[in-house]
Legacy VTK file of the C-alpha trace (Angstrom):
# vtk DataFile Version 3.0
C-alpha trace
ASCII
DATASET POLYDATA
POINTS 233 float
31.716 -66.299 36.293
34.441 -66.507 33.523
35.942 -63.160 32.092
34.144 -63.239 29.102
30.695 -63.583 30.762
30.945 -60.859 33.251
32.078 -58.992 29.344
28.693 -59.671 27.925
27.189 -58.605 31.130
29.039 -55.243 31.188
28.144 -54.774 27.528
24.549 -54.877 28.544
24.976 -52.701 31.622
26.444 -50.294 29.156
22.810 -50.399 26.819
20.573 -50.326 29.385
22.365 -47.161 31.144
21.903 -45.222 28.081
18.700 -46.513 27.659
17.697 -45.729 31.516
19.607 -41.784 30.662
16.825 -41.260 28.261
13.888 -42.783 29.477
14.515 -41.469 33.001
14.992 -38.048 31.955
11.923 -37.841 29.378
9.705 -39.416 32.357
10.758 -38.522 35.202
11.802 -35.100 34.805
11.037 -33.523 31.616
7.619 -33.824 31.644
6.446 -34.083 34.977
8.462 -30.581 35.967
6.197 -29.080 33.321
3.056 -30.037 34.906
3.213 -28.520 38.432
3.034 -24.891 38.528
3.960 -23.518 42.058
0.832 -22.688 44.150
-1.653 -22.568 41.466
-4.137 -25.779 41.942
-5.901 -24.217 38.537
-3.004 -24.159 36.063
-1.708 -27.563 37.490
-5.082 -28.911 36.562
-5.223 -27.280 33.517
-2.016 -28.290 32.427
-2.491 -31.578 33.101
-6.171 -32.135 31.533
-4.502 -31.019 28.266
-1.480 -33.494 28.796
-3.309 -36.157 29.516
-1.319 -38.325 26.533
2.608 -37.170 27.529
1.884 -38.111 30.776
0.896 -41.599 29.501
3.997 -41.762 27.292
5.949 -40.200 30.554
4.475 -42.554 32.690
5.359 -45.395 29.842
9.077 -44.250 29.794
9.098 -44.415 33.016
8.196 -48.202 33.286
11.210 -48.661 31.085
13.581 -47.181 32.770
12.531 -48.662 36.355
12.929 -52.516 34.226
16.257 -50.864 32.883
17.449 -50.264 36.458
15.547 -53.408 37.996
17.940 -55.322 35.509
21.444 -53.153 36.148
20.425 -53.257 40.017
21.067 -57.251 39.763
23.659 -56.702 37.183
26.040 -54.366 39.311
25.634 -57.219 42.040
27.137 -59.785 40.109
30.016 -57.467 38.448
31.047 -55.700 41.342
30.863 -59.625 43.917
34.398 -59.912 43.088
35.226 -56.765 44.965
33.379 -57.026 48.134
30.658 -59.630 48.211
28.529 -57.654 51.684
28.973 -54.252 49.569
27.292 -55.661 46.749
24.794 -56.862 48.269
24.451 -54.140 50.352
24.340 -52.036 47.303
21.399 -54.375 45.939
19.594 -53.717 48.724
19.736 -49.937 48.756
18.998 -50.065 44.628
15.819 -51.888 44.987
14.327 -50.237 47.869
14.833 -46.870 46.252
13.105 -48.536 43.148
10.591 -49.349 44.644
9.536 -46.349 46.807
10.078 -44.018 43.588
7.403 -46.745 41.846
5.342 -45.595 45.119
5.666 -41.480 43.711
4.811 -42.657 39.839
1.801 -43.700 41.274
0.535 -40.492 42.763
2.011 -39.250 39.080
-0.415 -41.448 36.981
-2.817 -40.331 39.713
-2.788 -37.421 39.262
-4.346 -37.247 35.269
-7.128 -39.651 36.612
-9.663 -37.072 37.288
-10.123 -35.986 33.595
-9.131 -39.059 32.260
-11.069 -42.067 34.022
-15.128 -41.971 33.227
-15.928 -42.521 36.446
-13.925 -40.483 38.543
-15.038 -37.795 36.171
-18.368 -38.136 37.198
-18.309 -38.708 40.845
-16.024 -35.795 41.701
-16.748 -32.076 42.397
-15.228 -29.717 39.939
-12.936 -28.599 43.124
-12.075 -32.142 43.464
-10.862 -32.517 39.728
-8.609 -29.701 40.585
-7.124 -29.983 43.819
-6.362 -34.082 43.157
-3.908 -33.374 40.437
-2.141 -30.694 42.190
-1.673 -32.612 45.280
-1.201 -36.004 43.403
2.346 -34.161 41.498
3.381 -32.466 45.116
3.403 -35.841 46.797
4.945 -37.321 43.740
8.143 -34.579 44.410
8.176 -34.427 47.587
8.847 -38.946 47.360
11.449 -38.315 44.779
13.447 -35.716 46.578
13.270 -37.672 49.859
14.139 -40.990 49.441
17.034 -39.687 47.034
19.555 -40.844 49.795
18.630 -44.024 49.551
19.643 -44.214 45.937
22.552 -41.984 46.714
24.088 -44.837 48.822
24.112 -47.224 46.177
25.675 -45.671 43.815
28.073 -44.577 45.878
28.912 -48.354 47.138
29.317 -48.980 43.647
31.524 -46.337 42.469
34.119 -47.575 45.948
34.108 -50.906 44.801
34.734 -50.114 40.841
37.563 -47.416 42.611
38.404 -50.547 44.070
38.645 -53.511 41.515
41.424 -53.901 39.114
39.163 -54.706 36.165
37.572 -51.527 36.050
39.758 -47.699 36.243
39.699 -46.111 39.608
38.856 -42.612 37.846
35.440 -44.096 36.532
34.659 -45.233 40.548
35.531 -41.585 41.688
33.279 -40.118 38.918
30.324 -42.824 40.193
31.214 -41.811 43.426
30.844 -38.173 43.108
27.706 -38.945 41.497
26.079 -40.385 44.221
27.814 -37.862 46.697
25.883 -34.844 44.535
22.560 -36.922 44.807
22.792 -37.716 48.740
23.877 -33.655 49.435
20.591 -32.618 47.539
18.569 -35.089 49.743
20.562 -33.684 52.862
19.694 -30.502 51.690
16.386 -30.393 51.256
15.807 -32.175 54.722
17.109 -29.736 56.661
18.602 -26.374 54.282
15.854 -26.155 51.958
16.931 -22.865 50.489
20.352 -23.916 49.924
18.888 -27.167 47.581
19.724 -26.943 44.097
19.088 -29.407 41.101
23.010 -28.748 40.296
23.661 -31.406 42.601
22.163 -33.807 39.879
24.517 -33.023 37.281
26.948 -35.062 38.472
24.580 -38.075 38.622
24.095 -37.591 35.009
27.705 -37.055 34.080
28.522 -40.308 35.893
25.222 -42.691 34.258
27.005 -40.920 31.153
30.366 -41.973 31.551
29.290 -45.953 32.786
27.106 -46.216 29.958
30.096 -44.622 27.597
32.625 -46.943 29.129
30.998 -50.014 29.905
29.939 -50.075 26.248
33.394 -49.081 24.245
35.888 -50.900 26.826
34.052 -53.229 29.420
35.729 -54.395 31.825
39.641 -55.325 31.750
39.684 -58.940 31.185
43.129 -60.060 31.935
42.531 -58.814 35.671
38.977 -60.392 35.962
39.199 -62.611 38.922
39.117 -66.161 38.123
35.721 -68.343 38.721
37.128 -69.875 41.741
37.633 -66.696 43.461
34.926 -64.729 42.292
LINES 1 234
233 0 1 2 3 4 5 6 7 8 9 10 11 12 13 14 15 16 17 18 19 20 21 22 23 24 25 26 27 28 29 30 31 32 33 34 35 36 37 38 39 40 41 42 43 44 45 46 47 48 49 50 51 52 53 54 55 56 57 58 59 60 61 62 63 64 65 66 67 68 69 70 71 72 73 74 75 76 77 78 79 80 81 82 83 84 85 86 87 88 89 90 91 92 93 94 95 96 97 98 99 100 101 102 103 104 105 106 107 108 109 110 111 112 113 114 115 116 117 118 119 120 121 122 123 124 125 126 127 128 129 130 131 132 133 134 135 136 137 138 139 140 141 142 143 144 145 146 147 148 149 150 151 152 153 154 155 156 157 158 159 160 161 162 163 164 165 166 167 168 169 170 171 172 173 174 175 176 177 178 179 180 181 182 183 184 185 186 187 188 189 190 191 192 193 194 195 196 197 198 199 200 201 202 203 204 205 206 207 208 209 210 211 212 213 214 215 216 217 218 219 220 221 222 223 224 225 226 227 228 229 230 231 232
C-alpha cells in the first residue's frame, strides 16, 4: 500500500471514529441506562412500553456504529500491518469477536421492547410475562457488555503498542490508545472479581482516546514521509 493510500484510509478511520463516538454513546449507553431501573421489574417495564420508539432509534444507532467499527476493525489491520503483521491480526481477531458477542447483548436489548411492541407476543403472554421479559432482557444485555469488555480491551490496546510503535504515527497518541484500553480491561477485571470497587470512570479514558484518533487521524493522518514503502509493508 503506497503512502497516500494508507492517507485516504486514515482519513476515513478518522470519520467513522467520530461517527462510531456518537452513535455508540446515543445507543449503547444513553438510552439503554435509562431504561433499567435497579430491582424494580414494574418501572423497567413501564419505562420501556413508553420508549418503545428511542429504543428503535437506539437500537438503529447502534447498527451504525457496529458497521462503523466492522469497517475500522479491518481498517486498523491494514494501517497498523506495517508494524507487526501477527499483532494486527491478532488485534482483528479480538475486534471482531467482541463485535460480535456485544451484537449477541443488542439482541436481548431489542428483546426486551418486544412484549408491548410485537402483536403477537402481546397476546400470548401473561401480564407478569410482559413485565418480567423486559427487565431480564436489559440485565442480560449489561451483564454481556460488561463481561466481554476485555475482549475489546485487548484490541485496543494491541493497537495503541503498535501506533506507540510505528514511526508514521506519534508515540503519545499509542500511549493515550493504550491507556484507553487499559481503563476498559480494569473495569472488566473489576467487575469479575471486585464488584464494589467497579466504576464507569474507567471508561473515560476509552472515550478520551476514540476522541483523540478520530481528532488526529482526521487533521494530520498519518506521517507520510515515514510510511513504509509497498515492498516492505
Amino acid at each position: 500500500m503506497t503512502a497516500p493510500e494508507a492517507q485516504r484510509y486514515a482519513r476515513l478511520a478518522g470519520i467513522l471514529l467520530l461517527i462510531s463516538l456518537v452513535a455508540g454513546s446515543y445507543g449503547e449507553s444513553y438510552i439503554p441506562a435509562k431504561l433499567l431501573a435497579a430491582t424494580d421489574i414494574a418501572e423497567t417495564a413501564r419505562r420501556v412500553s413508553s420508549s418503545l420508539g428511542l429504543i428503535r432509534a437506539s437500537f438503529a444507532a447502534y447498527l451504525i456504529e457496529a458497521a462503523c467499527d466492522l469497517a475500522l476493525t479491518a481498517i486498523f489491520y491494514v494501517l497498523l500491518r506495517p508494524v507487526s503483521r501477527p499483532l494486527s491480526l491478532i488485534a482483528l481477531c479480538f475486534g471482531l469477536f467482541s463485535t460480535a458477542t456485544y451484537a449477541t447483548a443488542e439482541i436481548f436489548y431489542f428483546v426486551a421492547s418486544l412484549p408491548f411492541s410485537d402483536p403477537d407476543m402481546i397476546k400470548v403472554l401473561s401480564p407478569d410475562l410482559r413485565q418480567t421479559i423486559p427487565y431480564l432482557c436489559l440485565t442480560v444485555f449489561g451483564y454481556i457488555f460488561v463481561l466481554f469488555t476485555g475482549f475489546y480491551s485487548i484490541a485496543v490496546m494491541l493497537r495503541g503498542y503498535m501506533i506507540y510503535r510505528s514511526s508514521y504515527l506519534p508515540r503519545a497518541l499509542g500511549a493515550i490508545v493504550m491507556l484507553g484500553g487499559a481503563g476498559f480491561f480494569a473495569k472488566n477485571i473489576l467487575f469479575l472479581i471486585a464488584p464494589q470497587h467497579d466504576s464507569m470512570l474507567l471508561v473515560l479514558p476509552m472515550l478520551l482516546a476514540m476522541l483523540a484518533m478520530a481528532l488526529w487521524f482526521l487533521i494530520k493522518g498519518i506521517n507520510a514521509a515515514a510510511w513504509p514503502s509497498p515492498t516492505n509493508s
